[in-house]
C-alpha positions in Angstrom: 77.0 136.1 91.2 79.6 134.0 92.0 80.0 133.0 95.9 83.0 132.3 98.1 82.1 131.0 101.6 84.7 131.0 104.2 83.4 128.8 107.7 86.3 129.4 110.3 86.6 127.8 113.8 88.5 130.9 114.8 85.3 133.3 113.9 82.1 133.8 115.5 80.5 135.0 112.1 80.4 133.3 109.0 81.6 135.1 105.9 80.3 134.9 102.2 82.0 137.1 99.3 79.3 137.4 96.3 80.7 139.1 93.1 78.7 141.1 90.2 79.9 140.5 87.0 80.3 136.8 87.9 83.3 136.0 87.8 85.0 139.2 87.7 87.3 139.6 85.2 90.3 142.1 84.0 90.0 145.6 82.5 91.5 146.2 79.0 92.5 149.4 77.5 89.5 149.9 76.0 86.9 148.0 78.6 86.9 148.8 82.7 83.7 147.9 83.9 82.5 148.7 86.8 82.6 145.8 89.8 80.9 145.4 92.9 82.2 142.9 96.2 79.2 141.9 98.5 79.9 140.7 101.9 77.8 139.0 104.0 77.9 138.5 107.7 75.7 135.8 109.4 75.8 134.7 112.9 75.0 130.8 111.8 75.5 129.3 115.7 74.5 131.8 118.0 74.0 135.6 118.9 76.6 137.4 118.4 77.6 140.7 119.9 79.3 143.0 117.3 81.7 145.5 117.8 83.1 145.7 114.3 84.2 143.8 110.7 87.5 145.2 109.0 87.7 143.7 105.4 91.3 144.5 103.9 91.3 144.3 100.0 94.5 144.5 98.6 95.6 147.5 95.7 97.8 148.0 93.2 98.3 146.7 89.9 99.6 143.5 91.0 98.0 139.6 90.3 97.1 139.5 93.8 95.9 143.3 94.1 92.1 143.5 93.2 92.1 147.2 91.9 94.5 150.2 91.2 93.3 153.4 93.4 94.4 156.7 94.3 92.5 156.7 97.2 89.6 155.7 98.9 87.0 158.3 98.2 85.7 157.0 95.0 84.7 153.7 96.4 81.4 153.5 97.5 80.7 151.2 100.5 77.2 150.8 102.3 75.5 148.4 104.8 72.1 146.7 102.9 69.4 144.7 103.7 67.3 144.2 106.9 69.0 146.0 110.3 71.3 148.0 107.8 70.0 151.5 109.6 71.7 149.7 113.3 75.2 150.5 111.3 77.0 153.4 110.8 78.3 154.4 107.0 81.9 152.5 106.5 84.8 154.3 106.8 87.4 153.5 104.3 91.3 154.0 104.3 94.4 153.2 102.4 97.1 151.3 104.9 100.2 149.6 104.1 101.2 152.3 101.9 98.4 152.4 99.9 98.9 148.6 99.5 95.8 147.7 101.3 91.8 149.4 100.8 90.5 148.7 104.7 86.8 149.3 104.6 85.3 149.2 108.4 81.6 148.2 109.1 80.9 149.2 112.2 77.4 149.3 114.3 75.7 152.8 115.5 76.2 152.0 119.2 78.5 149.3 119.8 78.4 146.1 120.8 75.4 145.5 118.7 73.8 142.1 118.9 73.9 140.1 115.5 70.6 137.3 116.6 71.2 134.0 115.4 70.0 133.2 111.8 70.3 137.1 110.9 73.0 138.7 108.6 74.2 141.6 107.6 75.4 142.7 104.1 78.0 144.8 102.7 78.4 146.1 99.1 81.6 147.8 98.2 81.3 149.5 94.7 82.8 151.8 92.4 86.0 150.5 91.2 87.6 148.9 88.1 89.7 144.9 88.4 93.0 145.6 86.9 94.5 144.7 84.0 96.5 141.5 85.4 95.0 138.2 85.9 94.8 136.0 89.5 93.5 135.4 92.5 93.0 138.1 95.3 93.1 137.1 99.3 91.2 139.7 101.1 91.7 139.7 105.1 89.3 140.8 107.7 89.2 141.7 111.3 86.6 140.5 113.5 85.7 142.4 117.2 83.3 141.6 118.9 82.8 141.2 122.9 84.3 137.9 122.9 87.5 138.9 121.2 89.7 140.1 118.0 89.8 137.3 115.5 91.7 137.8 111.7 91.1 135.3 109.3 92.0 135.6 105.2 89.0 134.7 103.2 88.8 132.3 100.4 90.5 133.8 97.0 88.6 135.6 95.0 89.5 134.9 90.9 90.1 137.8 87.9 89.7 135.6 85.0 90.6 136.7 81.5 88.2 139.6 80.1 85.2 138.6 78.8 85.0 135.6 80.2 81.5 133.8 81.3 80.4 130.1 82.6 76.9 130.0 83.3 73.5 127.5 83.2 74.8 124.3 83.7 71.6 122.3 82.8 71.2 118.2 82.4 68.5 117.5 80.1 66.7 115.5 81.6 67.2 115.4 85.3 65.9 112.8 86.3 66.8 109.1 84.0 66.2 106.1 84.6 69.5 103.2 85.1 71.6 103.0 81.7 70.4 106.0 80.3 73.1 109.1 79.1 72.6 112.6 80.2 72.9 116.0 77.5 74.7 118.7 79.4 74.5 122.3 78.8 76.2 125.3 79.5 77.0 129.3 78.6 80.8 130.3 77.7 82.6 132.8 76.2 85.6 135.3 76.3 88.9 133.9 77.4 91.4 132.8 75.1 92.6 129.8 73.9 94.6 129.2 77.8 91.3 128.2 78.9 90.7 124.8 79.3 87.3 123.1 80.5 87.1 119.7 82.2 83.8 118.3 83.0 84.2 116.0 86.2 81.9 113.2 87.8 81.9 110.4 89.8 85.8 109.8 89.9 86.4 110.5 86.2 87.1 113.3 83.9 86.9 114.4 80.7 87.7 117.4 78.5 85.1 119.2 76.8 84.6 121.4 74.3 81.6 123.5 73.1 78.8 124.3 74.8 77.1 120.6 75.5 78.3 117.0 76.1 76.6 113.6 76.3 77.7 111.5 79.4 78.3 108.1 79.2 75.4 105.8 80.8 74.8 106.3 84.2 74.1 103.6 86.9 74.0 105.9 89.7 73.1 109.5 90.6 75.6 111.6 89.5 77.2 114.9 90.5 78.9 117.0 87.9 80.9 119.2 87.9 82.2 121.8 85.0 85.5 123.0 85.3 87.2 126.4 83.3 90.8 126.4 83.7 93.4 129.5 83.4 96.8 129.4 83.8 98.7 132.9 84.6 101.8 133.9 82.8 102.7 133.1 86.1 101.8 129.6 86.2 99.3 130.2 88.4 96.1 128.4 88.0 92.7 130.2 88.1 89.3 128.0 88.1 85.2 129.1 88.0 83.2 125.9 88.2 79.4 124.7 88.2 77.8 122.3 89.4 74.9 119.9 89.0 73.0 116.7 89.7 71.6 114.1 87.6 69.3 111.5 89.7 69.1 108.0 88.3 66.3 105.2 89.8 66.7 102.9 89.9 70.4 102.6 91.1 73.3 100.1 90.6 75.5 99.1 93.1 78.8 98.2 91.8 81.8 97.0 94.0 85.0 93.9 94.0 84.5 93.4 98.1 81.8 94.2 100.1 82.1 94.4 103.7 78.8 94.8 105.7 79.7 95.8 109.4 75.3 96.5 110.2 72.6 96.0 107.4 72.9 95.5 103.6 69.3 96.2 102.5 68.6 95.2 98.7 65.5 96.5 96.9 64.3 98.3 100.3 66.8 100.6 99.8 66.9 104.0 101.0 65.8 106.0 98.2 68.1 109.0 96.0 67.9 112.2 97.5 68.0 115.1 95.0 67.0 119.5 96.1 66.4 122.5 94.3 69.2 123.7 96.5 72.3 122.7 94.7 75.0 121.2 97.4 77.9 123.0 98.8 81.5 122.1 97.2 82.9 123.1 100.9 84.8 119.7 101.7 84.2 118.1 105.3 87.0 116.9 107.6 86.9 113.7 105.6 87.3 115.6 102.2 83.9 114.7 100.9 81.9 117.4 99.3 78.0 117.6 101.1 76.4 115.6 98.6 72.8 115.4 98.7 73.0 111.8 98.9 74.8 112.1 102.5 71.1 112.3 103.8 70.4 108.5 102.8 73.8 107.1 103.6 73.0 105.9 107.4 75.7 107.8 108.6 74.4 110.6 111.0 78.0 111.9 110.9 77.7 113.0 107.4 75.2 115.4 105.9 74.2 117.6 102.8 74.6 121.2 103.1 72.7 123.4 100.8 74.3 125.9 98.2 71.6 128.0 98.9 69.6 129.9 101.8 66.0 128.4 101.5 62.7 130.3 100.7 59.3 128.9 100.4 58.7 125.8 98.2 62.0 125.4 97.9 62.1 121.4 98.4 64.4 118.3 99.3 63.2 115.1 98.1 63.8 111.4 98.0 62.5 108.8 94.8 62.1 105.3 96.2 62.7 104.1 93.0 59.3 102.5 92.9 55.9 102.3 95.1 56.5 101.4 98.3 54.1 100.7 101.6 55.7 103.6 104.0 55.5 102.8 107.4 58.1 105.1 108.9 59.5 108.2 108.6 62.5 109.6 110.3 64.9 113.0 109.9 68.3 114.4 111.8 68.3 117.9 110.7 71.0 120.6 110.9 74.6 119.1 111.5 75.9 117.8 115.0 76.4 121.4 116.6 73.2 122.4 116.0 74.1 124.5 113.4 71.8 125.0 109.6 68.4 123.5 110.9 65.4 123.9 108.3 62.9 126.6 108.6 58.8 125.5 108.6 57.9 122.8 105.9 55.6 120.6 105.2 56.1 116.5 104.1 54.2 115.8 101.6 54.1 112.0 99.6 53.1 111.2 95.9 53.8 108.6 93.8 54.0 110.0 90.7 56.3 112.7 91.8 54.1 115.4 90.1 50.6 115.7 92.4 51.4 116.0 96.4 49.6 115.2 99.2 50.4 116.6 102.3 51.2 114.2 105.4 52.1 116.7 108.1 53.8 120.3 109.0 56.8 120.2 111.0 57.9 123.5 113.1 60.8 125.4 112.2 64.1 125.0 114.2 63.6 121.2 115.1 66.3 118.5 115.4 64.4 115.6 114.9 61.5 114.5 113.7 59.8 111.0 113.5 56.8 109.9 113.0 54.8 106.5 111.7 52.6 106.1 108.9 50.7 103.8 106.7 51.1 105.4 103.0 51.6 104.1 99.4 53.8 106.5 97.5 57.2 106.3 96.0 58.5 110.1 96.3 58.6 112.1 99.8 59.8 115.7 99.8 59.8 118.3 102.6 58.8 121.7 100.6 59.5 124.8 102.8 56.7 126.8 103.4 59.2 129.9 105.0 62.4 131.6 103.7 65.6 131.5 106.1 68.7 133.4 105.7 71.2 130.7 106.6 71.9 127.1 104.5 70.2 123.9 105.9 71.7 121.0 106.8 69.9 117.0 107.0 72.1 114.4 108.1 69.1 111.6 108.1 66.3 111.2 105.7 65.3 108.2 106.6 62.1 105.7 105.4 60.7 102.7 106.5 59.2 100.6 103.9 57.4 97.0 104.3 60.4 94.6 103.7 61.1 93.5 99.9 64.0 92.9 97.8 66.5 91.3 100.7 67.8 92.8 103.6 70.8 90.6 104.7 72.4 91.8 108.7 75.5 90.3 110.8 72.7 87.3 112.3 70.1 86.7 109.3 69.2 87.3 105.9 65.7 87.8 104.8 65.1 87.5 101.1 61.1 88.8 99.5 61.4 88.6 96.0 63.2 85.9 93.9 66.5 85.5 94.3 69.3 83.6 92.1 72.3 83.4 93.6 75.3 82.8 91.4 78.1 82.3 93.7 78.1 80.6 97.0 76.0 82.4 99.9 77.7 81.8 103.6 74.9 83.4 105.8 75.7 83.4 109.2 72.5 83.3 110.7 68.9 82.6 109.6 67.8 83.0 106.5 63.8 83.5 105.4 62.7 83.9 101.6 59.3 84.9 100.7 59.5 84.0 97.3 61.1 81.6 94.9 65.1 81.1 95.6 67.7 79.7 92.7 70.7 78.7 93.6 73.3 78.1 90.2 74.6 74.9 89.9 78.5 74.4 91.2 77.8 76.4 94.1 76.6 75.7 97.8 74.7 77.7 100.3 76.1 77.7 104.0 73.8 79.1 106.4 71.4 78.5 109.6 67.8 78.3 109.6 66.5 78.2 105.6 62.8 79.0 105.7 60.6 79.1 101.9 57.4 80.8 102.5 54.3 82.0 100.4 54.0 78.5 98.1 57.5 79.4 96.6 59.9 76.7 95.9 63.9 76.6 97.1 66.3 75.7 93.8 69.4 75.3 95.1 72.4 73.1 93.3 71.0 70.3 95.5 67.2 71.1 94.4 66.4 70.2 90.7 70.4 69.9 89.7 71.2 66.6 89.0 74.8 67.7 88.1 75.4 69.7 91.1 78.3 68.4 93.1 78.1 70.9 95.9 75.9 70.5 98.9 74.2 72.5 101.5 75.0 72.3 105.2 72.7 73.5 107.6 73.5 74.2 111.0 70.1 74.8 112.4 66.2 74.8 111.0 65.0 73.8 107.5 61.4 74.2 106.8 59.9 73.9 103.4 56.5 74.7 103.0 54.1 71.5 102.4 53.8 70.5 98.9 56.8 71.7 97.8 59.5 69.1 96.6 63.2 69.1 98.0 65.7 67.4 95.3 69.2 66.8 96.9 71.5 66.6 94.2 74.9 67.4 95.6 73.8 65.9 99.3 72.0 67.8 102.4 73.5 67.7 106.0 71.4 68.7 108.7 73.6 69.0 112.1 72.5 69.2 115.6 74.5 72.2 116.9 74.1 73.9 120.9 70.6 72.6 122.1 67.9 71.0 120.0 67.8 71.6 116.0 64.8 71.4 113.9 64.9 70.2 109.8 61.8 70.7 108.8 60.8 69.6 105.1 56.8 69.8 105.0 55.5 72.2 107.2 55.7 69.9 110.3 58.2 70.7 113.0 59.3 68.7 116.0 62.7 68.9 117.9 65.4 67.0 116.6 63.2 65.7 113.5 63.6 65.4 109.6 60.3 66.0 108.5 58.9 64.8 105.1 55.8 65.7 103.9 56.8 66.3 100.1 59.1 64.0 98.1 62.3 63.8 98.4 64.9 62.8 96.3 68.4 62.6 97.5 70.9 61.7 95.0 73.5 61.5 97.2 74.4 61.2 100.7 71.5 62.2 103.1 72.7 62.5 106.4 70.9 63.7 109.3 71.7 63.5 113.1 68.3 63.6 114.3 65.3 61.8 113.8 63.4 61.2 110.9 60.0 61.3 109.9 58.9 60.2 106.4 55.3 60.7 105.6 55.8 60.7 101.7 57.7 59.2 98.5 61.5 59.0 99.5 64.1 57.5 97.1 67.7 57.2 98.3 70.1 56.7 95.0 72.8 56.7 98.0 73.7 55.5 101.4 71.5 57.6 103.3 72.6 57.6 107.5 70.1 58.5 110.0 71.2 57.8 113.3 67.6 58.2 114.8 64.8 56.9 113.8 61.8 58.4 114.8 58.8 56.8 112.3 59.1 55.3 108.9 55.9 55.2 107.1 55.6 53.5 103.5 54.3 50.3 102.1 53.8 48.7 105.3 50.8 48.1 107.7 50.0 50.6 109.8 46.8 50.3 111.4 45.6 48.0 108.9 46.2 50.3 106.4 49.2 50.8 103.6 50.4 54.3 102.8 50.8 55.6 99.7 53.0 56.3 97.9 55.8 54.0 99.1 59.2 54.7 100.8 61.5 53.6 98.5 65.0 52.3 99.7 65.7 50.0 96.9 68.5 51.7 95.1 70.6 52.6 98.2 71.5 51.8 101.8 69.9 53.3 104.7 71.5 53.0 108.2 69.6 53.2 111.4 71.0 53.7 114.4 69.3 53.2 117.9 65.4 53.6 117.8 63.7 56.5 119.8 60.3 55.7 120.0 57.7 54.1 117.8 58.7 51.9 114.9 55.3 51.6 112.8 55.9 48.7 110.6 55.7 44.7 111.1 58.3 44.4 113.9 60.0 40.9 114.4 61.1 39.7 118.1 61.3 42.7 120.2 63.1 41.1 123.1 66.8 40.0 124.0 69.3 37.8 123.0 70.4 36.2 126.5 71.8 33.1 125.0 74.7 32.7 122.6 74.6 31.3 118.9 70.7 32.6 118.3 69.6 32.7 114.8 66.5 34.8 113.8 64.5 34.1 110.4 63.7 37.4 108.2 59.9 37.0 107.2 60.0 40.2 104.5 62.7 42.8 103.5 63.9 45.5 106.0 66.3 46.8 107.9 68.1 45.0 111.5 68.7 47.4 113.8 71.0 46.4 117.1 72.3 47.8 120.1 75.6 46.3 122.3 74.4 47.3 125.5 76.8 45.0 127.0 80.9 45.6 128.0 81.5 42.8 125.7 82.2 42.3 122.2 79.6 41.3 120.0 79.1 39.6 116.6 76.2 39.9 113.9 76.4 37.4 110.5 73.9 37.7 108.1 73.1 34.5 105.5 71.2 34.4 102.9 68.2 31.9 102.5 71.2 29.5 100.8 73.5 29.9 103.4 76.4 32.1 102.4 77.6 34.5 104.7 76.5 38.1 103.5 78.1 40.2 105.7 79.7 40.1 109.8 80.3 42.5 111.8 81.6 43.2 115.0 80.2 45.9 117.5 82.2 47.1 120.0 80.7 47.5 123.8 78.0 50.0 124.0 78.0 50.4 119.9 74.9 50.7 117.6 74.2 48.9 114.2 71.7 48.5 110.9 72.0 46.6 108.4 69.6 46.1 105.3 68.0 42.9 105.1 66.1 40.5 102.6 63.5 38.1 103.3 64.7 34.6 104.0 68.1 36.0 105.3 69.3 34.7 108.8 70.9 37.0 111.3 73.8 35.1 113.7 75.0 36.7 116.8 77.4 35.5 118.8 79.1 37.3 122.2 83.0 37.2 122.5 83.7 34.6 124.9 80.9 32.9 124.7 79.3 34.4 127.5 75.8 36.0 128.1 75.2 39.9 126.6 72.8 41.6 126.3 72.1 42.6 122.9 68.7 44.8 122.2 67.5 43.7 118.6 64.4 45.6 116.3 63.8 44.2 112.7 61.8 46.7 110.8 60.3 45.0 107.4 58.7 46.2 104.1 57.3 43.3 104.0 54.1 41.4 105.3 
């Protein structure tokens, strides 16, 4: 039977017009069959006390007039269904001239209370649809103790005579990303002014027939089937159906994506499909109640059934793939309180054909939430109870141990290979569990980087000796030991607010560059912070470090020479003033106090020197023949390295000619 449900904020009840045939349609000459209204009355919010329901159909032989009548007596009208001996028998009259058939349902003793959840039903039989084609408005008058209320109910269609829609069936329902759809249906009757349309997602097409092939779905899918009349009149008359196709897994497709919480990537929140159908009643917003409102993370929105629920009727969600559940959590009925779910059970498979039962929840609830520790990639509540109003869920929400990504305003957390194609700017932390490509020409912007699991980070400036891009990071770096760090377009570790840590090797300290794995920078690698190099470094570029914390390579540390070596030969490295331990052979560790002192290099290595006087000061380095290599002048309080070569001198001289003091540490590979 076809359904029109009218929901008015001016009505206590809520008002649903079934019709048998389905749709109706017009008489002929030589075919007036019988038709039958149903009303139904339910008091969805609260109890409701009922002094009585005028429903005003109009009559005559009009588009808008349902029937032609001579008067009332040879309709038949009578109260059905449970509590249907509480109402007396409907009285019927002709008003407005005969324009109008008012049918009065009316309880025994009035005010009679209608309890919340119950309905009542009225059938009103026994008379023929005219001969003229449209839509029909039929008023009613609602008293109760609260108060008179009219209201016009949605129209009710006569379509062309013959005409049927029915079985709307997507074979299969359920297929998997890329796959087409076959779509079935019943028609007939009507002539050729009937047009049919079928509509999904935000296209349209016209069909033909009784089937059609969708084109390859990404996503779940409603669908819609449209028959089209037009009057003589120009009026338009419509009977849809409706139906869902749910497709796992699901693409998400979109130019700009603006994340204002949590973008969650392979965790995702499941497709929700029901037995229930969804109600085409739009919301304020103009969406229809979609069943996949209940995985959305909006608790504003929410699917609303077609249907009024009986046992094993079911609403369920496909994960897309085994998952480890830990969570479970449900908003049920909308914000008023209104369309909450009779008893069920949840229940968990992960085949989606044998169920086990995880709990029972009570009928009537808001909320439920619960934790759990199950494997399983479908949930479903299944009712176990029948309820004469719809349901509503605005939240069917699950918890799953954290895969794919999930990426939020602060952090990004990434558990399965990633390749990013495009430049990434995270603004906050960001923590893969697995391996993580980065294409070449692009740059990833973020704060803390952490690889985990023995997984390696290849980014433009890992393993991309054509990457011009670099990566800055504004906070922590720590690759796990063992795994190798390849700087091809340059890596900047800055000290932001407070203490930073890069961390290359599993080692962390404040302020520290940690090496534990080689490293191969083919351009600039700069890092304001100390640095700690326990393995195989080769600089192709000049490399600044303005601390130096411990250089370890082919030099004698504690008798013994680490291998393998730290290899400065093809570039520059510049070390600023020295924080702590130098573990090398260290030349003249004290103060130049005098002017015009020359020191001898032994072995190659680096100067390092500090003006920690108000003066200016001069360093010249000559080579073992003489020639000047380099000078340079340090302003007061400035800092300086230079590379050096065995045999070099290094010439310092204080403007003036005057006494400075000038701190002075010579770090050689040497001897």
């Amino acid at each position: 039977m076809a359904a029109v449900q009218t929901r008015s904020a001016d009505t206590l009840l809520s008002y649903r017009v079934d019709t048998d045939p389905d749709p109706l349609t017009v008489s002929t000459p030589t075919s007036a069959p019988p038709s039958t209204l149903i009303f139904t009355v339910t008091a969805e919010t609260a109890d409701v006390a009922c002094n009585s329901i005028t429903f005003r159909i109009p009559i005559g032989a009009g588009e808008n007039d349902l029937a032609e009548l001579s008067g009332p007596d040879g309709v038949d009208a009578v109260p059905v269904g449970e509590g249907a001996s509480n109402w007396s028998a409907p009285t019927k009259t002709l008003e407005n001239n005969g324009a109008v058939l008012a049918v009065q349902l009316k309880p025994k003793m009035a005010p009679i209370t209608l309890p919340k959840g119950k309905q009542i039903t009225l059938r009103v039989a026994g008379f023929t649809v005219n001969r003229v084609e449209g839509e029909v408005r039929i008023g009613l008058t609602e008293v109760t103790t609260s108060g008179t209320k009219p209201i016009t109910l949605d129209p009710v269609f006569k379509l062309p005579p013959g005409f049927y829609l029915r079985n709307l069936t997507p074979t299969p329902l359920l297929v998997e990303n890329g796959a087409t759809v076959d779509l079935t249906w019943q028609s007939g009757g009507g002539d050729n002014r009937t047009k049919y349309t079928m509509f999904w997602d935000r296209e349209s097409e016209t069909v033909s027939g009784e089937s059609w092939t969708s084109p390859p779905l990404h996503q779940t899918t409603g669908f819609m089937l449209q028959a089209l009349v037009t009057t003589s009149g120009g009026k338009p008359l419509t009977h849809t159906l409706t139906t869902t196709v749910t497709v796992a897994p699901q693409d998400l497709t979109t130019r700009d994506l603006t994340v204002n919480c949590t973008l969650d990537i392979g965790n995702g929140p499941g497709t929700a499909t029901t037995n229930l159908g969804f109600s085409t009643s739009t919301g304020e917003n103009g969406t229809r109640h979609l069943p996949s409102a209940m995985t959305d993370g909006d608790p504003n929105t929410y699917w609303w059934s077609a249907d009024q629920p009986k046992a094993n009727d079911w609403v369920r969600v496909d994960l897309g793939s085994e998952r480890d559940i830990t969570r479970v959590r449900f908003l049920f009925g909308i914000e008023t309180g209104q369309y909450r779910l009779p008893a069920c059970d949840l229940e968990y498979s992960t085949d989606g054909n044998a169920w086990s039962k995880y709990t029972s929840i009570p009928n009537g609830q808001e909320t439920y939430e619960g934790t759990t520790s199950r494997k399983a990639r479908y949930l479903r509540l299944k009712m176990t109870a029948e309820q004469t109003w719809r349901i509503a869920i605005r939240s069917f929400d699950i918890a799953t141990l954290p895969r794919g990504a999930v990426i939020t305003p602060s952090r990004a957390d990434f558990n399965t290979p990633v390749t990013i194609v495009g430049d990434l700017v995270v603004k906050g932390k960001v923590r893969f569990e697995d391996d993580v490509t980065v294409a070449k020409e692009h740059s990833l912007t973020t704060g803390d980087i952490t690889v985990h699991s023995d997984h390696t980070l290849k980014a433009n400036w890992i393993n991309a000796t054509d990457g011009t891009k670099s990566i800055t990071v504004r906070d922590n770096v720590a690759v796990d030991t063992d795994k190798t760090l390849t700087a091809g377009g340059g890596l900047t570790v800055t000290r932001g607010y407070g203490l930073r840590t890069a961390q290359i090797g599993g080692l962390q300290e404040n302020e520290a560059v940690t090496i534990k794995s080689p490293l191969t920078a083919e351009k600039e690698f700069e890092v304001r912070g100390n640095l700690l190099a326990k393995g195989h470094a080769t600089i192709t570029e000049p490399t600044k470090v303005l601390r130096v914390r411990e250089l370890r390579g082919p030099v004698k540390q504690s008798g013994e020479t680490q291998d393998p070596p730290i290899d400065f030969s093809n570039g520059t490295i510049k070390v600023g003033k020295i924080d702590g331990l130098i573990s090398g052979k260290i030349e003249n560790k004290g103060t130049w106090s005098a002017p015009y002192v020359n020191y001898k290099v032994k072995a190659d290595g680096i100067f390092v020197g500090e003006n920690d006087s108000g003066r200016k000061v001069y360093v010249t380095l000559k080579d073992a023949g003489g020639n000047e290599v380099i000078k340079v002048k340090l302003e007061a309080w400035e800092e300086i390295s230079l590379p050096v070569k065995g045999g070099w001198t290094v010439y310092r001289d204080v403007e003036g000619g005057v006494s400075a003091n000038f701190k002075v540490r010579l770090f050689t590979f040497g001897q």
